[in-house]
C-alpha positions in Angstrom: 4.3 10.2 -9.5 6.9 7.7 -9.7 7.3 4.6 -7.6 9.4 5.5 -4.4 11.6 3.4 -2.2 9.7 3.7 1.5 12.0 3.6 4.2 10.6 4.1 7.6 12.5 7.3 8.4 10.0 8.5 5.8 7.1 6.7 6.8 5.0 9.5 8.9 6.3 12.1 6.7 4.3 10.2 3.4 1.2 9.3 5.3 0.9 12.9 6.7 1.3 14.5 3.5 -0.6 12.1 0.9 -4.5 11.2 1.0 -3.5 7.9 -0.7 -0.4 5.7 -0.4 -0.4 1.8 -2.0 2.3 -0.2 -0.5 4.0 -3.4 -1.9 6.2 -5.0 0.5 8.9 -7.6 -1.7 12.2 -8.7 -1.3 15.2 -8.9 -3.8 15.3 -12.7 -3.9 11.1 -13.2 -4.3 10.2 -14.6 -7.8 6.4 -13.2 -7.9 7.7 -9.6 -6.0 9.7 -9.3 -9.0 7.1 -10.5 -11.6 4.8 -7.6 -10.1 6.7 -5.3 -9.7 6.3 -4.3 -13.3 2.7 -3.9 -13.2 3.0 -1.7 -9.7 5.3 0.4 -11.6 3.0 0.7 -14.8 -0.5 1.5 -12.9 1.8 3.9 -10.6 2.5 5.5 -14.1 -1.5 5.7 -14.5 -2.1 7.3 -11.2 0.0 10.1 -10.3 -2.1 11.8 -7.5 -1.7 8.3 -5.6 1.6 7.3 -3.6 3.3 4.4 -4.8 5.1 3.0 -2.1 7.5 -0.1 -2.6 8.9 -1.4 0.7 12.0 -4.3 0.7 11.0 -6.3 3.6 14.7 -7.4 4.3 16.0 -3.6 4.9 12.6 -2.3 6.3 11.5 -4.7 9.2 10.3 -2.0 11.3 7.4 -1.3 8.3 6.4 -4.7 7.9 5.9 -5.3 11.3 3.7 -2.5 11.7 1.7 -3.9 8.7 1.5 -7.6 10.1 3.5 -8.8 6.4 3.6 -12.4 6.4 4.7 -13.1 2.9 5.0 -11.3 -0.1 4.3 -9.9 -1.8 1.5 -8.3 0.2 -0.4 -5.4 -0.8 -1.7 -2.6 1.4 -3.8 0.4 0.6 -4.0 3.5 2.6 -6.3 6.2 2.5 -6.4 9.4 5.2 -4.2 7.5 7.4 -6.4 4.2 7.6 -5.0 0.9 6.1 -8.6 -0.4 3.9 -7.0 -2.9 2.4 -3.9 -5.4 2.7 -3.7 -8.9 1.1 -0.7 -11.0 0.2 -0.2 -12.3 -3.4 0.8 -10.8 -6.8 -2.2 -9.7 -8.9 -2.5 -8.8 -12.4 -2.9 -5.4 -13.3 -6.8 -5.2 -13.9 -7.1 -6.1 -10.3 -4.9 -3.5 -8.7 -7.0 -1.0 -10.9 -9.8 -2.5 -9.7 -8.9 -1.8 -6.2 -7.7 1.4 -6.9 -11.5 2.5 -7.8 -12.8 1.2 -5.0 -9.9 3.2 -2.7 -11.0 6.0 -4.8 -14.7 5.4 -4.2 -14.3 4.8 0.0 -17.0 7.0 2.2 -13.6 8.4 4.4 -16.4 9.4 6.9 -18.1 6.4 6.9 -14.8 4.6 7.2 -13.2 6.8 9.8 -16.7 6.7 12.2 -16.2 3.0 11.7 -12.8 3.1 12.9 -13.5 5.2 16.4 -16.5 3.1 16.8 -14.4 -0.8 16.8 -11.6 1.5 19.2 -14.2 2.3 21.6 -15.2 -1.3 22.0 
């Protein structure tokens, strides 16, 4: 699937509808978002069963709140509803991959029981 512009009308509809969704938050005037945003776009390309979700911090506040973003470009991963994984910082290509395998590679139960178990406390 091709890279999509999230906005956050569309926000629950993508998580509800997608086991995994990689965000990159960027702005129109960052140097690295646009340096990266390349490589998103080519291991997007690469992975079509996976949501590849760019999201323009200056239109979509409301989404970056929710996801803490505190530069960018920042990174987020999101598998069955559960963020795994959100860093700031461009990275080359090898890495997202990388981290892509591992996303694919999670134990959701595992993760999930780990989830209820830090809400309960």
């Amino acid at each position: 699937m091709a890279v999509i512009n999230l906005t956050a009308a569309q926000f629950e509809d993508v998580i509800a509808n997608n086991e995994m969704v990689i965000f990159d938050f960027w702005a129109e005037w960052c140097g690295p978002c646009k340096q990266f945003g390349p490589i998103f776009e080519e291991v997007a390309a690469k992975n079509p069963d996976i949501i590849f979700a760019k999201v323009n911090v200056e239109e979509e506040q409301e989404l970056a709140g929710m996801f803490q973003v505190r530069s960018i470009p920042t990174l987020a991963f999101m598998r069955e509803k559960v963020v795994v994984y959100a860093n700031p910082g461009a990275i080359p290509a090898s890495n997202l991959e990388a981290g892509i395998q591992q996303l694919r590679d999670l134990d959701m139960a595992q993760v999930h029981q780990d989830v209820a178990k830090a809400q309960q406390e």
